[in-house]
C-alpha positions in Angstrom: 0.0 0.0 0.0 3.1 2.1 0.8 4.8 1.8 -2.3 1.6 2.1 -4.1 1.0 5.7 -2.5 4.6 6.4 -3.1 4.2 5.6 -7.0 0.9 8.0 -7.0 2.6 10.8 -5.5 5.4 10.6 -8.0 3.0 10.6 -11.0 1.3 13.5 -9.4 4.5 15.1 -9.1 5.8 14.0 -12.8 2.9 15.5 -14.1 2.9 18.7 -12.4 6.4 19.2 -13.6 5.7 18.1 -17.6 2.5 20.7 -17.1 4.1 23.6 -15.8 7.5 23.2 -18.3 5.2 23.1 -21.6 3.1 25.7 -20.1 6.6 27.6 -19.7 7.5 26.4 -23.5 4.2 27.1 -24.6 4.1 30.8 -23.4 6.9 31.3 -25.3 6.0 30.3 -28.5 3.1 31.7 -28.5 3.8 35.4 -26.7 7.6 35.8 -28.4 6.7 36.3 -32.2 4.3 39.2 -31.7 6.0 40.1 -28.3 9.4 40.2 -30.8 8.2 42.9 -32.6 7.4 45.4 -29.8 10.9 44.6 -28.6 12.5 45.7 -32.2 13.1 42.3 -33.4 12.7 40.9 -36.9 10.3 38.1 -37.6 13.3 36.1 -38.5 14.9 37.2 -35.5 12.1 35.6 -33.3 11.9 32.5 -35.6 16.0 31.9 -35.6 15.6 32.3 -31.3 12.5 29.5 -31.0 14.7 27.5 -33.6 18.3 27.6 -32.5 16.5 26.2 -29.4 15.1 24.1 -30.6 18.3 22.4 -32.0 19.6 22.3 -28.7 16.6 20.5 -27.2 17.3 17.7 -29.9 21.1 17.2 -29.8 20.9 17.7 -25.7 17.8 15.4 -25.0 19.3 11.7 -25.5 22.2 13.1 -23.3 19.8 13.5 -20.8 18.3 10.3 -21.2 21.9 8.7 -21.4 22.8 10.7 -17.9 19.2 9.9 -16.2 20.5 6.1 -16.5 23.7 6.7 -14.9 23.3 9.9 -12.2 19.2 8.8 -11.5 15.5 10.2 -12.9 15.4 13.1 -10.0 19.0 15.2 -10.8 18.1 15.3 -14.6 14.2 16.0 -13.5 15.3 18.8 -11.1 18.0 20.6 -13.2 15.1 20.5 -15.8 12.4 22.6 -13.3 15.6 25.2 -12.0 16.5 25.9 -15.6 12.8 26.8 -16.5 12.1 29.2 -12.9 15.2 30.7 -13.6 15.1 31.1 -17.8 11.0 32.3 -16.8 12.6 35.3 -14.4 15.4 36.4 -16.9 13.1 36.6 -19.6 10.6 38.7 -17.3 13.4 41.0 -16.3 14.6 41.5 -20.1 11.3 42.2 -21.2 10.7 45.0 -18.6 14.1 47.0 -19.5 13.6 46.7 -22.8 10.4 48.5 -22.8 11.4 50.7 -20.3 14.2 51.9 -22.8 17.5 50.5 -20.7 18.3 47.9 -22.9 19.0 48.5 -27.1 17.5 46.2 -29.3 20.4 44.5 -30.1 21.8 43.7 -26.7 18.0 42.7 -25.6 18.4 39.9 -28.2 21.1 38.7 -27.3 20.6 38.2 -24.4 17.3 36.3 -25.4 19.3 34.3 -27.4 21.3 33.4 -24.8 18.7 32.3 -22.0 16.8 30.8 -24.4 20.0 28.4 -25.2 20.9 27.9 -21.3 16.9 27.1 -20.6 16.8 24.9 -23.4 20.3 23.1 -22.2 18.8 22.9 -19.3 15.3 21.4 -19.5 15.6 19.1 -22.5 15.9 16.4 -20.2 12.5 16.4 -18.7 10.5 14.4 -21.2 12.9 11.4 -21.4 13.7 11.5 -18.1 9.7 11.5 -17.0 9.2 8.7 -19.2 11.9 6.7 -17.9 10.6 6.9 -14.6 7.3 6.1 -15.6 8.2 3.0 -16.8 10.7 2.5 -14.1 7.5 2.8 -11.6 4.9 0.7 -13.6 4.4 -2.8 -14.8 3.5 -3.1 -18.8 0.2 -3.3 -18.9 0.0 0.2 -17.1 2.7 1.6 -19.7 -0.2 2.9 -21.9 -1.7 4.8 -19.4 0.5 6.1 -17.6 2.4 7.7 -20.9 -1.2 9.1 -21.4 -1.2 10.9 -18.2 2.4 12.5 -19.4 0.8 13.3 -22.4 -2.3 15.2 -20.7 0.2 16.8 -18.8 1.7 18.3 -21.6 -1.6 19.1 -23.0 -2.7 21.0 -20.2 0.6 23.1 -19.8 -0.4 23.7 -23.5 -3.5 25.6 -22.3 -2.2 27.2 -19.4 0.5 28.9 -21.7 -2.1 29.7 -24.0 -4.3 30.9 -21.2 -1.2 33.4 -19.8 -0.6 34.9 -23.5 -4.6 35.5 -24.0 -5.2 36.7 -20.3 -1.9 38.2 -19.0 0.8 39.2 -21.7 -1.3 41.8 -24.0 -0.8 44.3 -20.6 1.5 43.1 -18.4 4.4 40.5 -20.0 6.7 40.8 -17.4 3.8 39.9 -15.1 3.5 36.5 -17.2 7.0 35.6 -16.9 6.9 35.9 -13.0 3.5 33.5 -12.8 5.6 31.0 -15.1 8.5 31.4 -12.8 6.3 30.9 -9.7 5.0 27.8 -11.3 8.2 26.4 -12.2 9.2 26.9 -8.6 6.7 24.7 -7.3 7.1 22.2 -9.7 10.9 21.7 -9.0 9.1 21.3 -4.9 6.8 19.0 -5.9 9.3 16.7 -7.7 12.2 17.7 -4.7 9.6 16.1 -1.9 7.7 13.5 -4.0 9.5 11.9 -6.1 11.8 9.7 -4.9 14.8 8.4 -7.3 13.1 5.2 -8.7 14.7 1.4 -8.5 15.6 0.0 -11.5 16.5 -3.3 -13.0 19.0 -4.2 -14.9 19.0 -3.5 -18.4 18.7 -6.4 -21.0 21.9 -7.1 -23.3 19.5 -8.9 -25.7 17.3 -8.3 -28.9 15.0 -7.0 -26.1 17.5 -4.1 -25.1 18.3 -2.8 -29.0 16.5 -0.1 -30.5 15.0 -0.7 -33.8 15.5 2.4 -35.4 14.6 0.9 -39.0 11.6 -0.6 -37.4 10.3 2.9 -36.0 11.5 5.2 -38.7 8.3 5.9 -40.1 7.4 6.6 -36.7 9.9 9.2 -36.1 9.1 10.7 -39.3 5.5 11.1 -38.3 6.6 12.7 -35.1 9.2 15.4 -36.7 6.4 16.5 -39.9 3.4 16.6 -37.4 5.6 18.7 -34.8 6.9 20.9 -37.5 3.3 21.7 -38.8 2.2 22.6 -35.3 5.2 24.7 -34.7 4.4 26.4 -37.9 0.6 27.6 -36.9 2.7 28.6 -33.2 4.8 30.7 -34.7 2.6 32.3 -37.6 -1.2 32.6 -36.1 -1.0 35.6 -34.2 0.9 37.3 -37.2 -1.7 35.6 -39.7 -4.2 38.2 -37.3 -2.2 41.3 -37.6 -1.2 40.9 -41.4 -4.3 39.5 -42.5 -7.6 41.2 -40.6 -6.0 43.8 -39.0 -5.7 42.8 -35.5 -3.6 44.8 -33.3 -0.6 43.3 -31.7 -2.5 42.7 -28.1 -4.9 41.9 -30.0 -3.3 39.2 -31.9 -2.0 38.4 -28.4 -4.9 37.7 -26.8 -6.8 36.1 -29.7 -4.3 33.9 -31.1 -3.5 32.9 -27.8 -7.3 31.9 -27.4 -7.4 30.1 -30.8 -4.4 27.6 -29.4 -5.7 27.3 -26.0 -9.0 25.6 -28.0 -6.8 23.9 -29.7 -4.9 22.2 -27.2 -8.2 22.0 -25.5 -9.5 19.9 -28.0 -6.5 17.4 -27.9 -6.5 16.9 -24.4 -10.4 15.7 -24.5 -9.5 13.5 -27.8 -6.9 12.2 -26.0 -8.7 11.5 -22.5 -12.0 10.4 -23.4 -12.3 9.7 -27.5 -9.5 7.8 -27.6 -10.6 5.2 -24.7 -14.3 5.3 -26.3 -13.3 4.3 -29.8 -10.7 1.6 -28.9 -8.7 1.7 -32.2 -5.5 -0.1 -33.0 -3.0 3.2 -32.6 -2.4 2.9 -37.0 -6.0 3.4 -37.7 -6.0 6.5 -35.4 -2.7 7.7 -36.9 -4.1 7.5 -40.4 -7.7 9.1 -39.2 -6.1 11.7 -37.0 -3.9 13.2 -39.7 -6.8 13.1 -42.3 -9.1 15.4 -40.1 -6.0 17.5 -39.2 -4.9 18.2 -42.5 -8.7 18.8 -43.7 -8.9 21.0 -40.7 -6.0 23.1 -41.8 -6.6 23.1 -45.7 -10.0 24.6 -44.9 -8.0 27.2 -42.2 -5.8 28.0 -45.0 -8.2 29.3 -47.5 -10.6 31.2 -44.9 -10.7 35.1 -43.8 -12.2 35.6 -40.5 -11.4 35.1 -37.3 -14.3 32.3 -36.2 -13.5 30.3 -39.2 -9.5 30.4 -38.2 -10.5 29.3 -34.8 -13.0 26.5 -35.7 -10.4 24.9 -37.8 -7.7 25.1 -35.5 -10.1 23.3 -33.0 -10.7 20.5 -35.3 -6.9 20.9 -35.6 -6.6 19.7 -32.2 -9.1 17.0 -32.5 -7.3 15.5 -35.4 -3.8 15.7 -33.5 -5.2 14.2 -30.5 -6.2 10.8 -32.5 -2.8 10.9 -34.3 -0.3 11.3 -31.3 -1.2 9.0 -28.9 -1.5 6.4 -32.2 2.1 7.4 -32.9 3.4 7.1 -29.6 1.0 3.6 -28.9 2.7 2.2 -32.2 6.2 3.7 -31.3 6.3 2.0 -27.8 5.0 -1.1 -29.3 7.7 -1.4 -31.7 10.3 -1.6 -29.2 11.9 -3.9 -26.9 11.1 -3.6 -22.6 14.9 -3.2 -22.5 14.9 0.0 -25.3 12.1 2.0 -23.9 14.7 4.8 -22.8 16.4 4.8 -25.8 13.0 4.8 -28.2 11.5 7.8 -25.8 15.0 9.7 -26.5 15.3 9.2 -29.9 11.2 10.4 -30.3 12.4 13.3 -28.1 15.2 14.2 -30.5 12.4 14.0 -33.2 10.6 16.4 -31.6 13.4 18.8 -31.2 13.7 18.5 -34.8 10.6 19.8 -35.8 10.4 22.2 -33.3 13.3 23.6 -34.6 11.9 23.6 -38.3 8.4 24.9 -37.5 9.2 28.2 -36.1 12.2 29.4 -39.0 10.3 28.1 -41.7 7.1 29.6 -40.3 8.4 33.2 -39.9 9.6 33.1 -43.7 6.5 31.5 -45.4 4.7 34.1 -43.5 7.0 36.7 -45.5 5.2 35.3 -48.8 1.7 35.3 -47.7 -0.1 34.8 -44.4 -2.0 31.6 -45.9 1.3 30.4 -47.0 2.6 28.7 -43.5 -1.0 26.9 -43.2 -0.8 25.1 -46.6 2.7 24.1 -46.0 1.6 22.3 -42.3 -1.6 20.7 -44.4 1.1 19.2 -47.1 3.4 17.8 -43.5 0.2 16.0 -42.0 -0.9 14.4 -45.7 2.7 13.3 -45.5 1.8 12.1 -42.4 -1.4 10.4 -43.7 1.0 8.3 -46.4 3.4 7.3 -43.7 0.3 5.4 -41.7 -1.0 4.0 -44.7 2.7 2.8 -45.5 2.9 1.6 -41.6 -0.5 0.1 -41.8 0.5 -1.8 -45.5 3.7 -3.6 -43.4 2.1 -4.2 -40.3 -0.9 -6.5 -42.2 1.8 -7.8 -44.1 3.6 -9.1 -40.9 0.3 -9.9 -39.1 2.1 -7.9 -35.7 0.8 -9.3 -33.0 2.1 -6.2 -30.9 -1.2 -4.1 -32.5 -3.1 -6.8 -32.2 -2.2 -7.2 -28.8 -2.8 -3.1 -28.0 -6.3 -3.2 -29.3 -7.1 -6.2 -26.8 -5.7 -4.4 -24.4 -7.9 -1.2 -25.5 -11.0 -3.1 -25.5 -10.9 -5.0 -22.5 
């Protein structure tokens, strides 16, 4: 009964820290691009700052997971949490002298730059490091749920960071930063008196303990094109606002900021209660999922008012919350008990990738036209579409029982 309590507190804690990070992360992308401009930055200048960042999430994230297996979960977990309270008060501080005229332009973005790197340096290791200890603290036939409880986490930081850039950051951005950093301080708490460093077994030298990278390719490709198409619409929907109706930029704030909160909205009830209800094997609701979503955003490309941008991107949210469980389902599912670490690092490194993509190549599609970015993230998800069909081809082909075996799981 002990350890069971132990093991709920440390998913409550695990959670809380995933949810306050991406709200952190989420803030970010979705205040900095407007935010950029009021600080006399360049639209490329915000883009290259979300991407260089990017790239150092991906190349620093399997190091993480590599160090999580040597030093323990909680020292990578808890570097992660400082790193975001203390990125969350530098930005907050830059923000403020640069509007109150004491920094130049120049020097503020720098500086940006430069905390943006460290913070990224810093929390990259969260993701891989929450998933290991999930699966350090559950037995397999919890795996699927409790990687769904990290991904509502995420979800829900989503929203909050949404939430901050619709409610807070039009009138008071500095305010923002110091509620993220208040936040990420009691996250790195939470996981400090919760979460205890996890046993773990030994590590297979077997077939088990190998990561089948040609096996989960596709996979990986699904996760970098999907990631990059959301990052796009991050980067390029509040400008989409200004350049196209007209908004102001707290107004392009506050409703592009509402527009993603739905979205992420959307995903997070997919993901909790459609996804349970429907019971699919997770290549069906990769194929399904990217359909709707790159419907969703073909339609969102071609309109020209606000309540049809914002209905779209909620059926955005709907299709990516039936595609990225599916993805991560398949993608655990393809790999070995012993490679779980490795396979969660790797995906991570995917992400980071397309992350990293998104916000660059947003910010200069944008610079053609504002409908420009949205056609280019509909042509990523029907990639995405082909990949599934492709995955869904091989895995009749090989009658896998590790589907089969998911969907028994699903339905029982």
């Amino acid at each position: 009964m002990e350890a069971r309590s132990s093991a709920r507190l440390a998913q409550f804690a695990l959670s809380f820290g995933l949810t306050i990070n991406t709200t952190g992360q989420s803030f970010l992308l979705v205040v900095l691009p407007p935010l950029g401009r009021s600080l006399g930055f360049s639209d490329i200048q915000t883009g290259g700052i979300l991407s260089i960042s990017a790239l150092l999430l991906m190349a620093s994230a399997p190091v993480w997971g590599y160090l999580s297996e040597r030093i323990g979960r909680r020292p990578v977990l808890l570097t992660a949490l400082a790193g975001a309270a203390i990125a969350a008060a530098l930005f907050g501080l830059l923000v403020h002298l640069r509007l109150a005229a004491s920094l130049s332009a120049a020097l503020t973005l720098g500086l940006f730059i430069c905390v943006r790197a460290a913070q990224s340096l810093a929390s990259s290791g969260i993701l891989p490091a929450s998933q290991a200890y999930m699966a350090d603290i559950t037995i397999p036939a919890q795996r699927t749920s409790a990687m769904g409880i990290l991904g509502a986490a995420m979800g829900l930081g989503a929203i909050l960071g949404a939430a901050l850039a619709w409610q807070i950051a039009p009138t008071s951005p500095g305010s923002a930063f110091a509620i993220v950093c208040g936040l990420a301080v009691a996250a790195f708490a939470s996981v400090f008196f919760l979460a205890r460093e996890p046993a773990r077994v030994a590590r297979e030298t077997s077939v088990e303990a190998r990561l089948p990278l040609a096996r989960i390719a596709p996979l990986l490709l699904i996760t970098v094109a999907s990631i990059s198409a959301y990052s796009v619409l991050q980067q390029v929907t509040a400008l989409r606002l200004q350049d196209a109706l007209g908004f102001t930029v707290e107004e392009s704030i506050a409703r592009g900021g509402a527009a993603l909160m739905a979205t992420a909205m959307a995903m997070i009830a997919v993901q909790l209660f459609v996804v349970r209800l429907l019971r699919w094997e997770p290549v069906r609701l990769l194929g399904v999922g990217a359909a709707i979503a790159a419907i969703s955003l073909l339609i969102c490309s071609l309109v020209d008012s606000y309540a049809a941008i914002f209905g779209t991107l909620v059926m955005l949210g709907v299709g990516l919350g039936l595609m990225l469980p599916g993805n991560l389902a398949f993608l655990s599912l393809s790999t070995g008990a012993g490679a779980q670490g490795k396979a969660a690092g790797v995906n991570v490194l995917a992400q980071g990738l397309g992350q990293a993509i998104g916000p660059l190549a947003g910010a200069a599609l944008h610079r053609i036209s504002p409908q420009v970015p949205f056609l280019t993230a509909t042509a990523l998800l029907v990639l995405c579409c082909a990949v599934a069909i492709f995955i869904w081809r091989a895995s009749v082909c090989r009658k896998d029982p590790r589907s089969a075996s998911l969907a028994d799981g699903q339905s029982r």
